[in-house]
Rosetta silent file (secondary structure, phi, psi, omega in degrees, C-alpha in Angstrom):
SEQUENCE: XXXXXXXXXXXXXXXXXXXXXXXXXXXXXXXXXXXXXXXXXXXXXXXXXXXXXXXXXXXXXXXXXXXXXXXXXXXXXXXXXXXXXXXXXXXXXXXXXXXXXXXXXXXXXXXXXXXXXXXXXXXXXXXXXXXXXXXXXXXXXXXXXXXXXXXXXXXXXXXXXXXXXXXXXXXXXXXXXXXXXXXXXXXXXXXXXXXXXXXXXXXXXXXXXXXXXXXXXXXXXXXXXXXXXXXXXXXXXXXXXXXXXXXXXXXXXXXXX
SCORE:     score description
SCORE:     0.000 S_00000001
   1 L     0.000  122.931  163.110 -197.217 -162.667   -7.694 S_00000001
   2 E   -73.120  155.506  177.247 -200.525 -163.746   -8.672 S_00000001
   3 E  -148.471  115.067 -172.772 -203.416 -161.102   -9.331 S_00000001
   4 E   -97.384  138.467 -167.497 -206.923 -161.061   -9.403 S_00000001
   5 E  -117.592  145.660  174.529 -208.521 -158.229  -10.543 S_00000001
   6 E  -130.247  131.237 -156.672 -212.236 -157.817   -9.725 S_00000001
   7 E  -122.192  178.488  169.349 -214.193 -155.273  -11.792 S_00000001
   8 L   176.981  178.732  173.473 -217.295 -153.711  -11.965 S_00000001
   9 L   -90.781  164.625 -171.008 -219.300 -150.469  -12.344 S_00000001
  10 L   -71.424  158.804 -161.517 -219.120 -147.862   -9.622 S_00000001
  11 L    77.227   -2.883  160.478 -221.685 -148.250   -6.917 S_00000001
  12 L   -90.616   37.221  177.566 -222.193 -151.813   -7.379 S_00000001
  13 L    80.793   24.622  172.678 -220.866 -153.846   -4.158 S_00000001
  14 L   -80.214  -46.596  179.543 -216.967 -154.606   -5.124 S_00000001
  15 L   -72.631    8.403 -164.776 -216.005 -153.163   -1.903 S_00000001
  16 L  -115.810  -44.999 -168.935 -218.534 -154.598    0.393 S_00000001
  17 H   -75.998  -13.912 -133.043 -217.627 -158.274   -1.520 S_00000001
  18 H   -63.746  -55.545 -152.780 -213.688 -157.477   -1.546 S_00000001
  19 H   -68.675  -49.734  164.268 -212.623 -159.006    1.757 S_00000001
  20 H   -16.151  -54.368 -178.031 -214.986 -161.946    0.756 S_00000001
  21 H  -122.978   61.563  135.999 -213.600 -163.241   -2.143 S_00000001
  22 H   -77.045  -54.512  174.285 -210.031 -162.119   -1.305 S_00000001
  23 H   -62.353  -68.762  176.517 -210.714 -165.106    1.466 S_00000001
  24 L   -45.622  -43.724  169.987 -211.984 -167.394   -1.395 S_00000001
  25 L   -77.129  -26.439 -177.793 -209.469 -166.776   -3.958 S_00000001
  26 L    97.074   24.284 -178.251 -206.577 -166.634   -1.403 S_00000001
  27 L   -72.460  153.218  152.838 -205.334 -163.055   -1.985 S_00000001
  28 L   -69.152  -60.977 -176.211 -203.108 -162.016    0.543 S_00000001
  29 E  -159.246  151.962 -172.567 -203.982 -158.300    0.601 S_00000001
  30 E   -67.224  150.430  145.905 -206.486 -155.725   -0.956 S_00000001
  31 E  -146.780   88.255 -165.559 -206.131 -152.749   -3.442 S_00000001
  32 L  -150.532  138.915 -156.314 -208.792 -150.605   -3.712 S_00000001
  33 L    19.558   94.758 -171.181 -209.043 -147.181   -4.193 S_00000001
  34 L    68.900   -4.724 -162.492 -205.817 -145.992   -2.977 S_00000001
  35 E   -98.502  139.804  126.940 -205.356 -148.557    0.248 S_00000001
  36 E  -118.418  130.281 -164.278 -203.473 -151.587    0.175 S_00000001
  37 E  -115.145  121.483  173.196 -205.042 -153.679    2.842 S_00000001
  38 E  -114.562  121.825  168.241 -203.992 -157.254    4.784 S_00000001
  39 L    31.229   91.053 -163.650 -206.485 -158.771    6.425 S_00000001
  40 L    21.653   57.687  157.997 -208.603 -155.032    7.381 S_00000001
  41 L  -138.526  133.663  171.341 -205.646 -153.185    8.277 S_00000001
  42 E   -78.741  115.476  137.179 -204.076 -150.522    5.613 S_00000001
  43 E   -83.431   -6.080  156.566 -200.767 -151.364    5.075 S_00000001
  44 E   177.084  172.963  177.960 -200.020 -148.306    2.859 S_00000001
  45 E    81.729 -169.343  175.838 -201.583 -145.614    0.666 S_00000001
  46 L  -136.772  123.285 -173.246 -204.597 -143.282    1.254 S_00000001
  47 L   -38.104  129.313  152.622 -207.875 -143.473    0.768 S_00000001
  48 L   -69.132  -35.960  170.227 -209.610 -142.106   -1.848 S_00000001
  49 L   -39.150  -37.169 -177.235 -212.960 -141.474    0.297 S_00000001
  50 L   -54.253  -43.376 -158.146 -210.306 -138.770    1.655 S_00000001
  51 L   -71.805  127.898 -158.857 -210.192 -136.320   -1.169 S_00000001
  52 L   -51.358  -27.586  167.014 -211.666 -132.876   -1.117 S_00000001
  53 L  -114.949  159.995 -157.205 -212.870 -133.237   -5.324 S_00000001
  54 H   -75.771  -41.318 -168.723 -214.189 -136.163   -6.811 S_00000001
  55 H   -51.434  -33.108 -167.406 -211.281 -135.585  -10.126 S_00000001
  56 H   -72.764  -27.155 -177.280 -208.990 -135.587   -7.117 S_00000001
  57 H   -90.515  -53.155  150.450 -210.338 -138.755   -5.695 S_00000001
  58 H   -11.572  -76.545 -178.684 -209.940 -140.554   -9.198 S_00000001
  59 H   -60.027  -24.976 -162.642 -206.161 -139.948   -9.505 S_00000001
  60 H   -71.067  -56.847 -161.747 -205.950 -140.955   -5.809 S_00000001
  61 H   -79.753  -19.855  164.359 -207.375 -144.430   -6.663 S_00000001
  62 L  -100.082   48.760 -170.680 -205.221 -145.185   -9.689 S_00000001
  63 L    10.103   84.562 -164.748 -202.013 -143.648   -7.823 S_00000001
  64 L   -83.420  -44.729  154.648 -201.562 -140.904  -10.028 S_00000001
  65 L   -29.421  119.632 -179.678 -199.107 -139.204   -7.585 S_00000001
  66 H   -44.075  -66.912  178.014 -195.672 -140.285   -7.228 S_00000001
  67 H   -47.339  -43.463  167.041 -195.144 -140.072   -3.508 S_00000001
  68 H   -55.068  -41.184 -156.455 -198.495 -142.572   -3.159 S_00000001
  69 H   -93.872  -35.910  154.437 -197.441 -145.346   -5.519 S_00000001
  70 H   -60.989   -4.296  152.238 -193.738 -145.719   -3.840 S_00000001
  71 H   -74.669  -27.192  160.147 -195.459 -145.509   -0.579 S_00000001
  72 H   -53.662  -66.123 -135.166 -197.470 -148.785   -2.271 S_00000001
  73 H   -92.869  -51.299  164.384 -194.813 -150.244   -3.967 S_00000001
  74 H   -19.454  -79.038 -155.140 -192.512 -150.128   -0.771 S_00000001
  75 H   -51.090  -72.735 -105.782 -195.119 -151.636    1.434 S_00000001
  76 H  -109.327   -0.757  154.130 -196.099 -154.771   -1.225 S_00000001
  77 H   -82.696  -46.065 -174.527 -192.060 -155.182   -1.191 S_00000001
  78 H   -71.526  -13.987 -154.250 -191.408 -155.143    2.303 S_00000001
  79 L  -122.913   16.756  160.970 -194.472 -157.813    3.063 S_00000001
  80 L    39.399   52.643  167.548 -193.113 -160.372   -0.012 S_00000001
  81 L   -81.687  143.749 -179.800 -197.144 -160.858   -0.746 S_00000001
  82 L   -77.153  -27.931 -162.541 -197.503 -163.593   -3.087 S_00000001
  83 E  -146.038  113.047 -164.160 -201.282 -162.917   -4.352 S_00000001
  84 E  -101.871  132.019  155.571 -202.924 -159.692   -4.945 S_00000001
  85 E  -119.503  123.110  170.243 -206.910 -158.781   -5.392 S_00000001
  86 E  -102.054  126.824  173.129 -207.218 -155.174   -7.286 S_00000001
  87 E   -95.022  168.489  163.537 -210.512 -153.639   -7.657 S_00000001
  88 E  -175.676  179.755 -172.582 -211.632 -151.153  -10.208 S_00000001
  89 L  -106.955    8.182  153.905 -214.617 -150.220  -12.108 S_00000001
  90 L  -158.981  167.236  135.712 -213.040 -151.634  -14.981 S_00000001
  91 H    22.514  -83.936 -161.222 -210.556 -153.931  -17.224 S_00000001
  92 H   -51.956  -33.546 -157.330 -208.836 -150.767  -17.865 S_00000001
  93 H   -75.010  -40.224  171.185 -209.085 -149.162  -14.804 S_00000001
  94 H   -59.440  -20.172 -163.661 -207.199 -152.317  -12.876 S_00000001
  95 H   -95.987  -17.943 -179.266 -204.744 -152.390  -15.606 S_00000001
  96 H   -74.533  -24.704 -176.920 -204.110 -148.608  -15.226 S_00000001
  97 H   -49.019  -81.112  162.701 -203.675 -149.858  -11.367 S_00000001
  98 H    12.788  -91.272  170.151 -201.172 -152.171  -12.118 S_00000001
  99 H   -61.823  -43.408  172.299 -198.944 -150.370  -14.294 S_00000001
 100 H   -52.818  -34.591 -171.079 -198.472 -147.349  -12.023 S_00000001
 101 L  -102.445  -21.898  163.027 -197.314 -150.314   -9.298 S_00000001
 102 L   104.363   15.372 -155.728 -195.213 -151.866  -11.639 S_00000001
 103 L  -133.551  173.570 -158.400 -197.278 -155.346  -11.623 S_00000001
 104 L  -103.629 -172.905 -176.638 -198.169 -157.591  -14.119 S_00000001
 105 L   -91.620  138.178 -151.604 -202.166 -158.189  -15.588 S_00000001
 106 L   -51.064  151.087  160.950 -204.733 -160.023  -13.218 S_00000001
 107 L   -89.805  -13.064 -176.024 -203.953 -163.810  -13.942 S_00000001
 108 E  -143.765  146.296 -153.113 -207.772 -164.317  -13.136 S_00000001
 109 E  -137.792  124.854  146.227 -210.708 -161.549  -14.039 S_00000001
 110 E  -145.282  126.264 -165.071 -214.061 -161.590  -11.767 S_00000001
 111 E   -69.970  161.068  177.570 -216.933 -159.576  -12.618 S_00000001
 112 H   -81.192  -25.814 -145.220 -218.728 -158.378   -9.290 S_00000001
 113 H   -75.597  -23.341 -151.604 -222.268 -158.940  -11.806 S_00000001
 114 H   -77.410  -38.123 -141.872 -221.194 -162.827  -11.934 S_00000001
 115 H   -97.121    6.197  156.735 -220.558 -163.500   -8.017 S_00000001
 116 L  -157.717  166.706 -136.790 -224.174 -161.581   -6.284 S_00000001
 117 L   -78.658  136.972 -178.179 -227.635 -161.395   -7.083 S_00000001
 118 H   -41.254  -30.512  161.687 -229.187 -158.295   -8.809 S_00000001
 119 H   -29.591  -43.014 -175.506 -231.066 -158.160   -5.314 S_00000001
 120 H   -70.924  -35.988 -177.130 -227.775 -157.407   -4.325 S_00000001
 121 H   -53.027  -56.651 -164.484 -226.739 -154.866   -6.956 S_00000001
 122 L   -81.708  -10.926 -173.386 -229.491 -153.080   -6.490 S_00000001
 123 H   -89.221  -53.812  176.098 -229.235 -152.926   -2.594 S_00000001
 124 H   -63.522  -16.071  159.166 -225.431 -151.490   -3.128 S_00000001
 125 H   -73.686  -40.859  175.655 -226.884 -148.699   -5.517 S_00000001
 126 H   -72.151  -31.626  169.691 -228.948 -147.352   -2.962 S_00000001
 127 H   -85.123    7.514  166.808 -226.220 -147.098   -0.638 S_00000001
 128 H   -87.145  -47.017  152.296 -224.119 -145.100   -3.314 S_00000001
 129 H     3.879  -85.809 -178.060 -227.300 -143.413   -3.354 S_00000001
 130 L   -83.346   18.086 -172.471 -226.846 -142.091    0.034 S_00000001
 131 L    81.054   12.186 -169.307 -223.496 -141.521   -0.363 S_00000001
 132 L  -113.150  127.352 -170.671 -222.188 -144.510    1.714 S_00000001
 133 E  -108.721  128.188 -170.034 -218.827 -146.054    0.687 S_00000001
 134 E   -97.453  145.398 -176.472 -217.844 -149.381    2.035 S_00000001
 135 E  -121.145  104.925  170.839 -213.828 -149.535    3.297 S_00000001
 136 L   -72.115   88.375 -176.902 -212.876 -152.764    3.352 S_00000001
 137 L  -148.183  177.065 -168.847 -210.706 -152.340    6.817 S_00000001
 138 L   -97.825  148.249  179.169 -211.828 -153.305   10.372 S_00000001
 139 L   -53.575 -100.553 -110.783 -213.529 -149.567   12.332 S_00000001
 140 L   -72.627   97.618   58.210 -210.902 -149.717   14.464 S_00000001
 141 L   -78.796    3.703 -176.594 -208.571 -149.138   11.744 S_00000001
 142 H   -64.530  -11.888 -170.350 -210.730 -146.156   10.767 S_00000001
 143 H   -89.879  -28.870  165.729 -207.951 -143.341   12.194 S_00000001
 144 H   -87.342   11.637 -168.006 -205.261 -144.989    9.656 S_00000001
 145 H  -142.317  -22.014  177.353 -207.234 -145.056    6.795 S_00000001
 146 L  -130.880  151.822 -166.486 -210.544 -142.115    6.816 S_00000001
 147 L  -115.467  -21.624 -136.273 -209.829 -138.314    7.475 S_00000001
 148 L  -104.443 -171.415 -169.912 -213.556 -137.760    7.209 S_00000001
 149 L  -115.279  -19.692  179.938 -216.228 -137.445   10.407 S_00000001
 150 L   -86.282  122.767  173.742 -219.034 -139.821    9.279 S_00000001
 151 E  -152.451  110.142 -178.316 -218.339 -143.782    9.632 S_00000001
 152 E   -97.881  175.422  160.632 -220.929 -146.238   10.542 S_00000001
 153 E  -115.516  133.768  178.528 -219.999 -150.551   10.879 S_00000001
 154 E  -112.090  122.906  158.608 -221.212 -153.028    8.515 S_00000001
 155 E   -53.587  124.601  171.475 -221.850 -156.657    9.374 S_00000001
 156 E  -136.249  150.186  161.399 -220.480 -159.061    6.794 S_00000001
 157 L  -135.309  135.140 -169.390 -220.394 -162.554    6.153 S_00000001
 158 L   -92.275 -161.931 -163.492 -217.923 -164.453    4.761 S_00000001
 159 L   -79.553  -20.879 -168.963 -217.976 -168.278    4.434 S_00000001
 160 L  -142.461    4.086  170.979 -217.332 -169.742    7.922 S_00000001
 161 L  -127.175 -176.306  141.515 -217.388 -166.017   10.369 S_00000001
 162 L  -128.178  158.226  175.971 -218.571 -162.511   10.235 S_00000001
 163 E  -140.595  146.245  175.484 -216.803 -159.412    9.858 S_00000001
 164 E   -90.401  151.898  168.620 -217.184 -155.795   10.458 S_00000001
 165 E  -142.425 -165.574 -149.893 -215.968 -153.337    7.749 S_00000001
 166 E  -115.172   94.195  159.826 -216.277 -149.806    7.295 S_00000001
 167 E   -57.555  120.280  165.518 -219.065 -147.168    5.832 S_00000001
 168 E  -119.062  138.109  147.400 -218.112 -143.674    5.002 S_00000001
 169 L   -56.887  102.078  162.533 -219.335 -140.668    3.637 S_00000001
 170 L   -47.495  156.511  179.320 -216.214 -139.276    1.297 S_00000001
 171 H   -69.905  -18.043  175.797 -215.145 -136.388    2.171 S_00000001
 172 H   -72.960    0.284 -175.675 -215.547 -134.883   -1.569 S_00000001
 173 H  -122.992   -1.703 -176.823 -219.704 -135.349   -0.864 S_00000001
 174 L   -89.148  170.287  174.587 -219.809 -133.165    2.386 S_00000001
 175 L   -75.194  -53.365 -154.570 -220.384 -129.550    2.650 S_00000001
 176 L   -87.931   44.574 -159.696 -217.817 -128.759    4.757 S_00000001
 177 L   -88.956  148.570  168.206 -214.796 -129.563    2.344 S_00000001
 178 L   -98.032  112.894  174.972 -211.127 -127.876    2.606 S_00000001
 179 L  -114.627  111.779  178.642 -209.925 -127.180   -0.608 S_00000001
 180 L   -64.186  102.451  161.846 -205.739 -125.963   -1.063 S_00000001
 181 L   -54.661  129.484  160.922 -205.220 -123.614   -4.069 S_00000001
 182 L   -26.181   -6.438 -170.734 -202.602 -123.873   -6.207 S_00000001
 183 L  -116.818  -35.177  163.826 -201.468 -120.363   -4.601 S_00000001
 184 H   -59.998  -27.229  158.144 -201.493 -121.578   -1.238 S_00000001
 185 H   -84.650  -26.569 -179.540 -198.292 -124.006   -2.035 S_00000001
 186 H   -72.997  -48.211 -155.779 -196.881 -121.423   -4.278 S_00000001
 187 H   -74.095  -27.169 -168.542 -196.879 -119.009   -1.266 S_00000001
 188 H   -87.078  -19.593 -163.791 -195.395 -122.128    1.427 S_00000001
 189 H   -67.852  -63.532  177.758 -193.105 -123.317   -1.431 S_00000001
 190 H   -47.463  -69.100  152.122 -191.618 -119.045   -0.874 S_00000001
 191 H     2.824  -70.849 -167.524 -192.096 -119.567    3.018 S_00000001
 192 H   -82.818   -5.027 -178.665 -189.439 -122.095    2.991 S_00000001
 193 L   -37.522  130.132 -177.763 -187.214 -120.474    0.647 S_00000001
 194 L  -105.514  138.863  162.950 -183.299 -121.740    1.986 S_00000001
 195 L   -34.345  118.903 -161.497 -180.718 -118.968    1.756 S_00000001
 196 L   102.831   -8.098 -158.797 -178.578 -119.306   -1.559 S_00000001
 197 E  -149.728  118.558  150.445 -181.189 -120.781   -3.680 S_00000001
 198 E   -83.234  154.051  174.646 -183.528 -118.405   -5.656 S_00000001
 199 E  -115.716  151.579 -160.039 -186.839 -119.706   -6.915 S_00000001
 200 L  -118.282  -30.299  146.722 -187.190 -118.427  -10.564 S_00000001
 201 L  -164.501  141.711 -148.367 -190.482 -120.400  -11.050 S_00000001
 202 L  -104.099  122.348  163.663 -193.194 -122.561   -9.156 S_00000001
 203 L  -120.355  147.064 -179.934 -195.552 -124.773  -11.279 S_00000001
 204 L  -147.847  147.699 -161.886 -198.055 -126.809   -9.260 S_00000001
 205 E  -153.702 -153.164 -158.294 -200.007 -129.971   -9.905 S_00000001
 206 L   -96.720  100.767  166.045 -202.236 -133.032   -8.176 S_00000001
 207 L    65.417   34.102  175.470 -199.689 -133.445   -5.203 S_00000001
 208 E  -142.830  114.824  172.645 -196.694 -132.035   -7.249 S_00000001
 209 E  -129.658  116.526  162.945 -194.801 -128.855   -7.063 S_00000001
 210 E   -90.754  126.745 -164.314 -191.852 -128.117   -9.537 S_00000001
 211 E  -109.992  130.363  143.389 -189.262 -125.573   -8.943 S_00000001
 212 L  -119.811  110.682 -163.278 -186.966 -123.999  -11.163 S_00000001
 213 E  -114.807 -178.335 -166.380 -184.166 -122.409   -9.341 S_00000001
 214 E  -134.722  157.217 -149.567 -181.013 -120.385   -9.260 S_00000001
 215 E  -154.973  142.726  164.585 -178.581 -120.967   -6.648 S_00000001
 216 L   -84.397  164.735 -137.647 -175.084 -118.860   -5.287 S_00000001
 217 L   -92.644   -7.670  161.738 -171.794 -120.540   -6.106 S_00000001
 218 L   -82.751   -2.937 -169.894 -171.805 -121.964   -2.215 S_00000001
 219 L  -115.408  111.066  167.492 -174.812 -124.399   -2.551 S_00000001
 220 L   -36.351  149.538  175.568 -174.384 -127.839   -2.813 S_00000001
 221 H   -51.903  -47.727 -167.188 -176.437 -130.755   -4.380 S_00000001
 222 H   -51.283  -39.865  151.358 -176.665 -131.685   -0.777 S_00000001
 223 H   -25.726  -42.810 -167.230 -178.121 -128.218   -0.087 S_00000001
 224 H   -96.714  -59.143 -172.457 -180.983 -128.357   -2.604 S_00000001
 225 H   -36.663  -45.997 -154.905 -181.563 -132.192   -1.485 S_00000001
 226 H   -78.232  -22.840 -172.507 -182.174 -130.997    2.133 S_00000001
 227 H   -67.834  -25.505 -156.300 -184.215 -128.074    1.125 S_00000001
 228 H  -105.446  -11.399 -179.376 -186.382 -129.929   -1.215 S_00000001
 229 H  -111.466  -24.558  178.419 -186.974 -132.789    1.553 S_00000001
 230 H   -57.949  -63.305  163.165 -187.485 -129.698    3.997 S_00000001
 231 L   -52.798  -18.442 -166.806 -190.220 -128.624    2.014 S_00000001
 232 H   -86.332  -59.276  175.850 -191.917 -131.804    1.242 S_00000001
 233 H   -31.641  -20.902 -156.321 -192.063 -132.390    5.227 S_00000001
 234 H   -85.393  -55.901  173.870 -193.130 -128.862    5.590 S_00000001
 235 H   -58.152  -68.974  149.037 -196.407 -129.625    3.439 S_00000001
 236 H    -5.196  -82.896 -179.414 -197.150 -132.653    4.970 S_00000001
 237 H   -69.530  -31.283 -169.800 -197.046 -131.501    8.423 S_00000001
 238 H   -91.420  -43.109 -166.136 -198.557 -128.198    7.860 S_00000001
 239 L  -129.190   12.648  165.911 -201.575 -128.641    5.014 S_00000001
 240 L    53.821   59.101  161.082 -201.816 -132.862    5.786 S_00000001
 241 L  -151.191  142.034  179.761 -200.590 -133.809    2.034 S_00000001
 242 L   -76.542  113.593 -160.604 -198.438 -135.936    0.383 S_00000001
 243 L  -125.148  142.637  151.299 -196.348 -133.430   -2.181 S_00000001
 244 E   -80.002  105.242  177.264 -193.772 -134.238   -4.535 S_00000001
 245 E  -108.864  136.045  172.585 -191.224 -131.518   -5.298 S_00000001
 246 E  -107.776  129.546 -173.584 -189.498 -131.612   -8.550 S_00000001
 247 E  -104.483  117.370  162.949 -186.094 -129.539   -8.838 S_00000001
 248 L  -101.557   91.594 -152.474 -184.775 -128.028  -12.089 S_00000001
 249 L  -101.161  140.770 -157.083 -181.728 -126.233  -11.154 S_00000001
 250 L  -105.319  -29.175 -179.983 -181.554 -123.851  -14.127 S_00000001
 251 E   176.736  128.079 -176.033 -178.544 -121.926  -13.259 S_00000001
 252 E   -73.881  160.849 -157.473 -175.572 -120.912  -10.781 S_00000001
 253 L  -129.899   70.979 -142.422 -175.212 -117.472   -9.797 S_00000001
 254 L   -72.780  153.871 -175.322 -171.120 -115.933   -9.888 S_00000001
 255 L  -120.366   76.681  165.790 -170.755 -112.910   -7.574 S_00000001
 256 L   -71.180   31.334  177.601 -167.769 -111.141   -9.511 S_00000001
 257 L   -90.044    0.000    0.000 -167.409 -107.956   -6.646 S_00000001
């Protein structure tokens, strides 16, 4: 696979240029901040623009999460792309991309500073400014790809059309943010508790909750598998997040009466 990585600092116009010189270099599909995107449609991940804290929206965009970067790594398997463009706001930050996916280092580096004008720069600061995040995806794709309530359309032009892409407020800059506690998973993790299988202790982390449990002398790997896929569904469906759970089964539990 070839890979172009295009860097720059945040707030300057990578995501406004992306689908642009994606068409000029001859990328195949997008990767920026959590999406990967073919020709404006997300083909897997989740935005960062979603996340209720900005630390939270960070890890989101270098797929800090398990459950994100094999939803990624699937997708950029199943669709045999040949040519990749990754943004990031740096070197490092693309290379940090990368590695979590498993992919090799951009064969070609383009600063956003080289390819528009400071006119330009300075026009894409002000709209960071205000809070406005360019998506490269088409609005109608806005229901797979933003959670949030604010989305305007942006006019772009590439070399021989135009295209619309996508403005957002993240959701991490509104007032009206949901934020889960670490005690709120602990208590659904107990919720779901399956018969046979004590939990002896709950640790929780960005989209991770690790169990160490104790189990009666009837329950099966297969047991703990379903419970542990039971649970991930159960978070999902219930509190809209992608959770890992990691199982340490610590010890069986003999009933000598």
């Amino acid at each position: 696979m070839k890979i172009y990585g295009l860097y720059g600092k945040s707030g300057t116009g990578k995501s406004h240029r992306a689908t642009e010189v994606a068409e000029q270099t001859g990328a195949a599909a997008i990767i920026d901040d959590g999406l990967l995107i073919k020709e404006g449609r997300r083909l897997a991940g989740r935005s960062a623009k979603n996340e209720q804290l900005l630390l939270a929206a960070v890890k989101r965009a270098v797929f800090h999460a398990e459950a994100h970067r094999n939803e990624v790594k699937q997708a950029l398997a199943d669709h045999e792309l040949q040519s990749l463009l990754v943004l990031g706001t740096s070197k490092r930050m693309v290379r940090t991309i990368l590695r979590a996916l498993n992919l090799p280092d951009p064969s070609e580096w383009i600063a956003i500073s080289e390819i528009q004008t400071e006119e330009e720069t300075l026009h894409a600061g002000q709209q960071r400014g205000r809070n406005l995040h360019v998506i490269p995806i088409l609005p109608e794709e806005v229901g797979t790809a933003f959670a949030g309530s604010w989305f305007r359309k942006l006019l772009i032009r590439l070399r021989r059309r135009e295209q619309e892409v996508l403005v957002v407020k993240p959701v991490y800059t509104g007032k009206d943010r949901i934020v889960i506690s670490p005690k709120c998973l602990k208590d659904m993790t107990r919720i779901h508790e399956h018969p046979g299988i004590r939990l002896e202790q709950i640790q929780t982390g960005f989209e991770q909750i690790a169990v160490q449990i104790s189990t009666s002398q009837e329950v099966t790997i297969a047991d703990i598998a379903f419970w542990k896929k039971h649970l991930e569904q159960a978070v999902r469906t219930q509190l809209g997040m992608i959770c890992t759970v990691h199982v340490k089964w610590k010890r069986i539990i003999i009933d000598n009466a």
